[in-house]
C-alpha positions as CSV (number, residue, x, y, z in Angstrom):
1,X,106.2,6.1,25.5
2,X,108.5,6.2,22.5
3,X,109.6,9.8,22.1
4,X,113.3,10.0,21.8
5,X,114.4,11.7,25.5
6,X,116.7,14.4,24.3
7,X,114.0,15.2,21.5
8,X,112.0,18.6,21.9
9,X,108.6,19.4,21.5
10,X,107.5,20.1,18.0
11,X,105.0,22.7,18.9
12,X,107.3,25.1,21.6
13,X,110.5,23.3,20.8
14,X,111.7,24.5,24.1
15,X,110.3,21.4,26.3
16,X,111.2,17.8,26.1
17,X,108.8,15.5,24.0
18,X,106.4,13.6,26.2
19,X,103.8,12.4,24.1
20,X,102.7,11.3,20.5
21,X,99.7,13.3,19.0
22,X,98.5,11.5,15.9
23,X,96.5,13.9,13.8
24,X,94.5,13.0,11.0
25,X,93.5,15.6,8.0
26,X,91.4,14.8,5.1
27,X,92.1,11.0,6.0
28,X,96.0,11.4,6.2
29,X,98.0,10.4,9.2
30,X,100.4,12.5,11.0
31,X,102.8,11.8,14.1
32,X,103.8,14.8,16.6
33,X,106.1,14.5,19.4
34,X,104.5,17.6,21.8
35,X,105.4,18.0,25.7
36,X,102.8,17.9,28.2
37,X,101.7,21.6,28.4
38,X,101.3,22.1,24.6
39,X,99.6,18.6,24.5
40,X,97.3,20.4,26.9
41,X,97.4,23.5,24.9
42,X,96.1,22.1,21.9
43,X,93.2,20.1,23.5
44,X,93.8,16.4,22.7
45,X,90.9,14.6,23.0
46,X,88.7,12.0,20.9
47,X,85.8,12.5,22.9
48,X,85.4,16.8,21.0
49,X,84.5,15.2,18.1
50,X,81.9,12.9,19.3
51,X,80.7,15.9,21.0
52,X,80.9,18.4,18.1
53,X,78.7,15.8,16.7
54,X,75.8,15.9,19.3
55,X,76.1,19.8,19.4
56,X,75.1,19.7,15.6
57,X,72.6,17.4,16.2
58,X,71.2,18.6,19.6
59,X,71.3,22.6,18.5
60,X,70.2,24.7,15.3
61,X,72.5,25.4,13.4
62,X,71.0,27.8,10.6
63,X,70.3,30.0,13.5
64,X,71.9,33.3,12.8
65,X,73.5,36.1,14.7
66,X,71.3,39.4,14.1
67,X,74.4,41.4,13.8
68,X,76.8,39.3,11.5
69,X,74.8,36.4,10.4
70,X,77.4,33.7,11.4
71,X,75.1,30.2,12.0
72,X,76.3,27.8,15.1
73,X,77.7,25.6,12.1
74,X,80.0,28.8,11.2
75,X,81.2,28.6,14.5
76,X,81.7,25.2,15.0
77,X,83.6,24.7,11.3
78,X,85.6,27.6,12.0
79,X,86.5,27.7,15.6
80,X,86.0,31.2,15.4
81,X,82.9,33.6,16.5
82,X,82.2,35.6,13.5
83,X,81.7,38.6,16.1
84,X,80.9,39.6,19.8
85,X,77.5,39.6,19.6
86,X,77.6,35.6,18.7
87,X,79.1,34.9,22.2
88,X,76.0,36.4,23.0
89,X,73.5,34.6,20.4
90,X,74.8,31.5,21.1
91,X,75.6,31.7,24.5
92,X,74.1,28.2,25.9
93,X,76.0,26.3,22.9
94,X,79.3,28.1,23.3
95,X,79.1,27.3,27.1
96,X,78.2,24.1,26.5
97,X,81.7,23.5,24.7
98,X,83.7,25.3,27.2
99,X,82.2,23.3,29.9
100,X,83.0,20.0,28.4
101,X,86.3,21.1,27.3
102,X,87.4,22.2,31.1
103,X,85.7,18.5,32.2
104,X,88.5,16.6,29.3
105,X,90.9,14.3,31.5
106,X,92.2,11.9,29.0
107,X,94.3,12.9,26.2
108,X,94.7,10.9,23.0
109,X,94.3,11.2,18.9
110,X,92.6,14.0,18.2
111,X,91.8,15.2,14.7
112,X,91.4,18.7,13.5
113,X,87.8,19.2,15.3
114,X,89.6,19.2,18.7
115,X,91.9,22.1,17.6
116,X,89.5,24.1,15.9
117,X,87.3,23.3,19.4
118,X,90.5,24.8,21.7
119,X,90.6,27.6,18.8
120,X,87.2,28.7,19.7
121,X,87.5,28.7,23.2
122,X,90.5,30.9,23.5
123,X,89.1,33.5,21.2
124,X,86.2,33.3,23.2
125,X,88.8,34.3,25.9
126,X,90.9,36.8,24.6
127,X,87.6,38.8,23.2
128,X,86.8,39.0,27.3
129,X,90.3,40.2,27.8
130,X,89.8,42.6,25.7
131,X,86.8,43.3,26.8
132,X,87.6,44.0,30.3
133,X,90.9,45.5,29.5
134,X,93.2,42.9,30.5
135,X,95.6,43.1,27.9
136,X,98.3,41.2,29.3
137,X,96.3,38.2,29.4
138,X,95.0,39.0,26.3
139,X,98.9,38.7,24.9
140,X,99.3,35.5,26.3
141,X,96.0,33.8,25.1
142,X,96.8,35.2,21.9
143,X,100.7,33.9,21.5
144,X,98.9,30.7,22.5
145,X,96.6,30.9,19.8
146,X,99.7,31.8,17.7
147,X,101.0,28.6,18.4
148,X,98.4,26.4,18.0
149,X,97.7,27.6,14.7
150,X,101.6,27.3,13.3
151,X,101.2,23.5,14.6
């Protein structure tokens, strides 16, 4: 590893850098030095976007929520459900994702797919928070979603 020791974690800035996350947007490379928990935070892992890939080939994706008309490719561009009732429409997809993503062991480069991946499963989260009421929880998924987002 070639982080600096005393250097902090660009995401928190409160832990000491651990790792390198090289992230790549519209073909431009950047370099992050992130400690271990917000490397685990933001879901680093090559492997989403091969599977991002075989969701959009293996599902529908011009099917539609009934109540807001968000399609599976909505979702899966945005990282976001458009609103409850998708969890619900698109409940074997969205499962399918969160299964894989509790399954990822190896961190590594990650592009934006990744993030928006994490992004959708921790809105997916805090909507049952605040479903069942568990606001505290709810606080804390949503600071993390804070965070990821800043980065």
């Amino acid at each position: 590893m070639d982080t600096d020791k005393n250097k902090l974690c660009e995401i928190c800035h409160k832990h000491p850098a651990e790792k390198i996350v090289v992230q790549y947007i519209n073909g431009v490379k950047k370099k992050y030095s992130v400690c271990s928990q917000c490397a685990l935070l933001i879901g680093i892992d090559e492997q989403l976007q091969k599977d991002k890939i075989s969701l959009e080939t293996k599902y529908e994706l011009t099917h539609t929520c009934s109540f807001c008309n968000w399609t599976l490719k909505d979702i899966l561009d945005t990282g976001l459900l458009g609103c409850p009732y998708c969890f619900i429409e698109f409940e074997d997809e969205i499962r399918t994702i969160i299964e894989h993503f509790h399954n990822v062991k190896t961190p590594g480069t990650h592009d934006e797919s990744s993030i928006e991946t994490r992004l959708m499963v921790l809105n997916t989260q805090l909507n049952k928070a605040i479903a069942e009421e568990r606001f505290e929880d709810a606080a804390k998924i949503r600071d993390m979603i804070k965070k990821i987002k800043e980065f």
